[in-house]
Every structure is written in C-alpha cells, then in structure tokens.
Backbone as a ProteinNet text record, in pm:
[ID]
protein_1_A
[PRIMARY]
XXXXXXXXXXXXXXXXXXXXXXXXXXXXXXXXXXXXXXXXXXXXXXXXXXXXXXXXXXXXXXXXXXXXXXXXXXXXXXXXXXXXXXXXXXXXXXXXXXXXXXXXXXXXXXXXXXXXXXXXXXXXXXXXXXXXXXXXX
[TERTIARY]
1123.3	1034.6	1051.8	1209.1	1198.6	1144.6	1065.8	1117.9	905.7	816.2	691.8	642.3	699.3	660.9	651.8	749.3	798	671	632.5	562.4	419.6	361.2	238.4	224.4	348.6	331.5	286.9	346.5	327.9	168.4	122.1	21	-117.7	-61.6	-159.2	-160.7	-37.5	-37.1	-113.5	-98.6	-177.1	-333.3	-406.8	-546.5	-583.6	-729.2	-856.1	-842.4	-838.4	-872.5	-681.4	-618.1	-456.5	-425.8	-402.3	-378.2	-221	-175	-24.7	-95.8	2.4	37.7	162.8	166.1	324.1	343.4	409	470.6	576.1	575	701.7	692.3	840.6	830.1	858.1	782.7	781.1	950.9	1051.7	1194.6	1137.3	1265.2	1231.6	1203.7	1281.4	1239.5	1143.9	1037.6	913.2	785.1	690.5	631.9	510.4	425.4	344.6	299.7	200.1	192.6	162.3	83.6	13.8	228.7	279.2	427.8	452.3	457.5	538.3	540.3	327.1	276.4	318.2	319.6	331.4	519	584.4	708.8	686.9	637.9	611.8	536.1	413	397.9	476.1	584.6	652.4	746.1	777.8	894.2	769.8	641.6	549	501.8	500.5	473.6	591.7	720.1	836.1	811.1	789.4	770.2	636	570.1	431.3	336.6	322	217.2	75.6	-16.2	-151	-175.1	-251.6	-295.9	-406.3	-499.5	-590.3	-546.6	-427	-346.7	-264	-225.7	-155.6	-260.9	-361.1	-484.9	-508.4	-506.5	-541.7	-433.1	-322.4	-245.3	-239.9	-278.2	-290.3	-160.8	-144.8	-0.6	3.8	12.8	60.4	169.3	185.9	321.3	297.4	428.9	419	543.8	509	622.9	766.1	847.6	975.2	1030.6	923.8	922.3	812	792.9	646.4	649.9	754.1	784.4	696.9	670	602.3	480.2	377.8	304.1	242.3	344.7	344.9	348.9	417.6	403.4	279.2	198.5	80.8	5.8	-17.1	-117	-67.2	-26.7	28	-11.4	21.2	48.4	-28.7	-82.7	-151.8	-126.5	42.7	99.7	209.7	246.6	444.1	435.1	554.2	556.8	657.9	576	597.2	732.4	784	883.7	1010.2	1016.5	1109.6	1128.9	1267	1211.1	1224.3	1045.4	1046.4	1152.9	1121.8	1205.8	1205.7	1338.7	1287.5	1225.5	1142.9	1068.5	1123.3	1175.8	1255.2	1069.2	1055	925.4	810.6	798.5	714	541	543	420	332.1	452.7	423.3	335	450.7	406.8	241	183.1	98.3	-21.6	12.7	-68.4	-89.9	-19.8	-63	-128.8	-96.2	-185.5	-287.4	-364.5	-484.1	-542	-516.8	-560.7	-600.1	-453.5	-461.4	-581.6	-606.2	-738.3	-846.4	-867	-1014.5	-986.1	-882.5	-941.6	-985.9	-906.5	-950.8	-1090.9	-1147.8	-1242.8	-1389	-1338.5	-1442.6	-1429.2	-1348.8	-1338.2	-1274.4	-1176.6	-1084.4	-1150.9	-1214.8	-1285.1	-1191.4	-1052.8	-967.7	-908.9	-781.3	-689.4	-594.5	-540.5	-453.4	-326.8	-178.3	-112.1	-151.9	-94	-106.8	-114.5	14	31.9	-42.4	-77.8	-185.7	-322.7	-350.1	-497.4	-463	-392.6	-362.1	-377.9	-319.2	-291.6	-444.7	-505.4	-621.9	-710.1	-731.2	-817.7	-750.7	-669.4	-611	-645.2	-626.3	-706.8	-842.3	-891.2	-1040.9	-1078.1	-1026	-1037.8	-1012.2	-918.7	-858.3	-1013.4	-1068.5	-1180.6	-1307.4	-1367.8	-1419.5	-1424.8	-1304.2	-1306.4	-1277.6	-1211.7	-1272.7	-1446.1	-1513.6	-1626.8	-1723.3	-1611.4	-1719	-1760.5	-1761.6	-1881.5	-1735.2	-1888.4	-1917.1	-1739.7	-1723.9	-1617.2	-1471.5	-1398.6	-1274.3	-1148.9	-1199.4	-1039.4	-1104.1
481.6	595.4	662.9	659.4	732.2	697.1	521	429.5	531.9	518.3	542.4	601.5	686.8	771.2	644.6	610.1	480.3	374.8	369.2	222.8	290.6	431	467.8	524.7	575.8	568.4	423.1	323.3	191.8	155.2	171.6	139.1	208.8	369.9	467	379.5	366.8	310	216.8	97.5	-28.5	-31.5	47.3	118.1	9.9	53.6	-81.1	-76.5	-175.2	-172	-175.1	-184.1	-180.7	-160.8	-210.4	-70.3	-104.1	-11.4	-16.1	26.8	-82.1	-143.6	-107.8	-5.8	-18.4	-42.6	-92.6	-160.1	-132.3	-33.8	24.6	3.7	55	59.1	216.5	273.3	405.9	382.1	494	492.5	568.9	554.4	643	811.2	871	1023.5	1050.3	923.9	966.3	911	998.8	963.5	841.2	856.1	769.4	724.9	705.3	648	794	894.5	1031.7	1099	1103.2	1137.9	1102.9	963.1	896.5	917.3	908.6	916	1091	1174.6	1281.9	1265.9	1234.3	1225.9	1167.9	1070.1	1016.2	1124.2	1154.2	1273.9	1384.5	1459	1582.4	1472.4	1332.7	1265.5	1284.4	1225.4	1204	1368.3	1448.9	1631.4	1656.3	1620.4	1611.3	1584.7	1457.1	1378.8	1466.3	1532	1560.3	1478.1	1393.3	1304.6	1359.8	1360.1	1396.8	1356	1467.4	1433	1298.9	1310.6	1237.8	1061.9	1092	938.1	907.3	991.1	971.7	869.1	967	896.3	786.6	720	596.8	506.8	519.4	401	362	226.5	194.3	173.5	257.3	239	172.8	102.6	-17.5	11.4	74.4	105.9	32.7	-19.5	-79.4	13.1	29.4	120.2	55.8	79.3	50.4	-79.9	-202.2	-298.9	-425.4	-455.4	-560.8	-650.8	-705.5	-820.6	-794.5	-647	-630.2	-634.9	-623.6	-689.9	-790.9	-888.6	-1050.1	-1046.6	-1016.7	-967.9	-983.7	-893.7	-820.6	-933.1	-962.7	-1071.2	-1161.7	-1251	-1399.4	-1366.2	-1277.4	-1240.8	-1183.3	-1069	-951.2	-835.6	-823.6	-713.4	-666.8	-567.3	-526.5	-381.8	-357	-226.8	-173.2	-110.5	-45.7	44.5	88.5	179.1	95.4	-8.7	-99.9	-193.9	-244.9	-355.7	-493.3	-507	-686.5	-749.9	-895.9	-1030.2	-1024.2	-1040.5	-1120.1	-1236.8	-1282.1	-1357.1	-1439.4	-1617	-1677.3	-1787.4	-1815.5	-1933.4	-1879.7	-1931.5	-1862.2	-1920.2	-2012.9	-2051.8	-1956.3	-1895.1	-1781.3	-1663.5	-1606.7	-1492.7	-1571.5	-1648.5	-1717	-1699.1	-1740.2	-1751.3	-1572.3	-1487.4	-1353.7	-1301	-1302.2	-1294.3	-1303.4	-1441.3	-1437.8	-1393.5	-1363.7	-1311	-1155.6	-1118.4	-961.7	-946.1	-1025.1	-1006.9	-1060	-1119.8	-1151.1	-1019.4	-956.9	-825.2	-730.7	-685.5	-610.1	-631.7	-736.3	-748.2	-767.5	-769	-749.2	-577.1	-503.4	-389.6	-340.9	-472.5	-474	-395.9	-481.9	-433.4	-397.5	-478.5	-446	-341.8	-318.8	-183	-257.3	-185.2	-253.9	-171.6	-196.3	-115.7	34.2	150.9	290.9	217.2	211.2	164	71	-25.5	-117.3	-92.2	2.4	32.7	168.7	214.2	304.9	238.8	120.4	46.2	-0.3	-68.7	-91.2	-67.6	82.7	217.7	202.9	238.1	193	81.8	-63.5	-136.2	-128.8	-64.1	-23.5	55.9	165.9	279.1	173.3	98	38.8	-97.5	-135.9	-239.2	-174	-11.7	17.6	72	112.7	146.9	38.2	-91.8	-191.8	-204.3	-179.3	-199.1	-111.5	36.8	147.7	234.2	233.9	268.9	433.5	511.6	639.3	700.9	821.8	894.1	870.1	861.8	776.3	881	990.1	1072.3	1221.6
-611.2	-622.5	-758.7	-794.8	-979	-1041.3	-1040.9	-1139.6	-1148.2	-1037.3	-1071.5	-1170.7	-1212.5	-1335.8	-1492	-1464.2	-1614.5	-1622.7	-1531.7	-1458.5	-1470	-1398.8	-1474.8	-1611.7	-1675.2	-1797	-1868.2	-1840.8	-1953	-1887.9	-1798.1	-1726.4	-1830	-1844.2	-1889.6	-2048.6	-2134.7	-2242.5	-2283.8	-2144	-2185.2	-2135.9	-2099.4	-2102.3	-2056.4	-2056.2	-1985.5	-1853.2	-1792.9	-1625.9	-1560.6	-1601.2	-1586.8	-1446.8	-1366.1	-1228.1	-1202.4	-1130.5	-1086.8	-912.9	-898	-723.8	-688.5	-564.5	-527.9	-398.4	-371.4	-255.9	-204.7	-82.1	-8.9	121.9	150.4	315.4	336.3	457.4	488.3	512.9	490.5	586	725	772.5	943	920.3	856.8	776.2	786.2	716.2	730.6	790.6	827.8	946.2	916.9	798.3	744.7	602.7	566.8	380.4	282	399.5	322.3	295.7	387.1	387.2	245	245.7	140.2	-40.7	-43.5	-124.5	-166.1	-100.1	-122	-210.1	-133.1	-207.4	-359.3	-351	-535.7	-588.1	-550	-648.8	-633.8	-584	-638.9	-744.7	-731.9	-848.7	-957.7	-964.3	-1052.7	-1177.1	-1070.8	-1110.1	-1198.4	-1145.1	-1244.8	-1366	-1402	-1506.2	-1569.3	-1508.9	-1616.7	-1597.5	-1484	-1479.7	-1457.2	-1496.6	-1449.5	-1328.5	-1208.1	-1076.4	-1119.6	-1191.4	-1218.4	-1292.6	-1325.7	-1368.1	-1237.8	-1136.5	-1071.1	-920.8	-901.4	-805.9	-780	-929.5	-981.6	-934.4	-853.2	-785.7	-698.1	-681.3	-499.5	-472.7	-296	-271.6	-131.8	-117.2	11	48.3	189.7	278	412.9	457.3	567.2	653.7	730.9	807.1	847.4	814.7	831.9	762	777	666.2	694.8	574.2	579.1	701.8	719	839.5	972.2	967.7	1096.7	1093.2	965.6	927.9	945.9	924.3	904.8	1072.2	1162	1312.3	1373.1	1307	1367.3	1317.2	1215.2	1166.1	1209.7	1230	1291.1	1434.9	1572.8	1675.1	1735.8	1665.5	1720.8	1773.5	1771.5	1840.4	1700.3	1675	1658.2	1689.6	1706.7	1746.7	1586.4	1493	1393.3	1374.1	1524.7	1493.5	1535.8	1558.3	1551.2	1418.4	1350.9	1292.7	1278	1229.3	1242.7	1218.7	1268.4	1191.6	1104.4	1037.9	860.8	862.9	793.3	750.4	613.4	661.9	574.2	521.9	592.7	578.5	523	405.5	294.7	364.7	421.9	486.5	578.3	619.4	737.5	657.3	570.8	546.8	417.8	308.8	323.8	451.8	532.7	608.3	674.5	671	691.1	596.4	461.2	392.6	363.8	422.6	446.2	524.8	657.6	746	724.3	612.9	599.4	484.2	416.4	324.8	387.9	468.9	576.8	595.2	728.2	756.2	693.1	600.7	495	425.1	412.2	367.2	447.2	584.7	677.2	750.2	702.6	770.6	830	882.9	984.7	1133.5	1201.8	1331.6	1447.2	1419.9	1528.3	1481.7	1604.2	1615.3	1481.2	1407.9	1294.9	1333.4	1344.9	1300.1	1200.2	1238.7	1168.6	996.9	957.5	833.5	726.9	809.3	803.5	741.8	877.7	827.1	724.8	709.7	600.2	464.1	439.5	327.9	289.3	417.5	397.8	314.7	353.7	334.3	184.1	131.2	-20.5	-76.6	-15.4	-91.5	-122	-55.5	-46.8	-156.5	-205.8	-297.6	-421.9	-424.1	-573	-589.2	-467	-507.9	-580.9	-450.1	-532.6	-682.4	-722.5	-836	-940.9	-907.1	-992.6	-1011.2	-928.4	-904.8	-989	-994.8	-1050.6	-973	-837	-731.9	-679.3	-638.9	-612	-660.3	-577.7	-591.9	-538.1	-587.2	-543.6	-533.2	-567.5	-546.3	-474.3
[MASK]
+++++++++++++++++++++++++++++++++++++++++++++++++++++++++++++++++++++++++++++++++++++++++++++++++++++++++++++++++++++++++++++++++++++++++

C-alpha cells in the first residue's frame, strides 16, 4: 500500500494511456474494496497525490485472497470469509481467468462473490475510459 504513491507517480511521469493496476487482497480488518481503496488514498493524500490522478487506478481486490476466486469460477461457490486453497496448477487458475473475463465482459448475469463483482465494476470504469466514453469518476 506505501509503495502506491511511487508507482502513480512513475505512471503520471510516463503519460499517454499508462494505467496502474493494483492487485490486493482485502485483510479481515476490513470489510470490502470501497474499505481498502479508501486506506490507499489517506497513504496517497500523504504523498500529495491528486484525487483526479488518484481515480485513474483500477484496483482489483479479492477478499481475503484470490484463490477464492479461482473457487468461484472453476465451481460456482466459495465462501469469501474463509480462505481458499492455494492454487499450485497454473492451468487452473488459466482457466479462471477466462471465465473471469467472459463474465466480466458479458455483465456477469450471475450472483458473483461481493469482491468479485466489486472488481468487476472496476474493470469496467478502466475499459471505459480506455474507450473515452462518458464520466468515469
């Protein structure tokens, strides 16, 4: 979480379409991704970061840790406040991946994990604004 500030600075530096992706796991402390995200920006406000440079990062949280993820997509079930298997078989998690970008890219019609469809909704904001399209913050 310190390191964010360093990481949208070189981001802001290297201009053009640049984006910074972060990838966490919620801890138990906290309850979901709005929780989390809120913690990086009081580290980010520290640093002097602009709200408006700060917006601009898609943040992907999986609650407690990705594995349950890979759970839900392979399965159809995890229960988020437990945690998953680790995941040694790179085929596996592969193959969630795709599944997790079909859903995402159809809307995701089913129930998704909290976290999930949180992240979603984030990949969503970071496409349209590759895209250009309407208001994003």
């Amino acid at each position: 979480m310190y390191k964010l500030y360093k990481w949208l600075r070189g981001v802001i530096t290297a201009g053009g379409d640049t984006t910074l992706i972060v990838f966490a796991d919620i801890d138990d402390e906290l309850q979901n991704g709005e929780e989390l995200k809120e913690e990086y920006w009081k580290t980010a406000q520290r640093q002097n970061i602009k709200i408006e440079d700060f917006n601009k990062v898609v943040f992907i949280f999986a609650k407690d840790r990705i594995e349950n993820w890979v759970e839900f997509l392979l399965s159809g079930s995890t229960d988020e406040y437990k945690e998953g298997q680790r995941i040694k078989d790179n085929s596996m998690v592969r193959q969630a991946a795709r599944r997790l970008a079909s859903m995402c890219l159809s809307g995701f019609s089913e129930k998704l994990p909290p976290s999930l469809e949180w992240s979603c909704k984030n990949w969503h904001l970071f496409v349209r604004r590759m895209k250009g399209e309407g208001k994003l913050f």
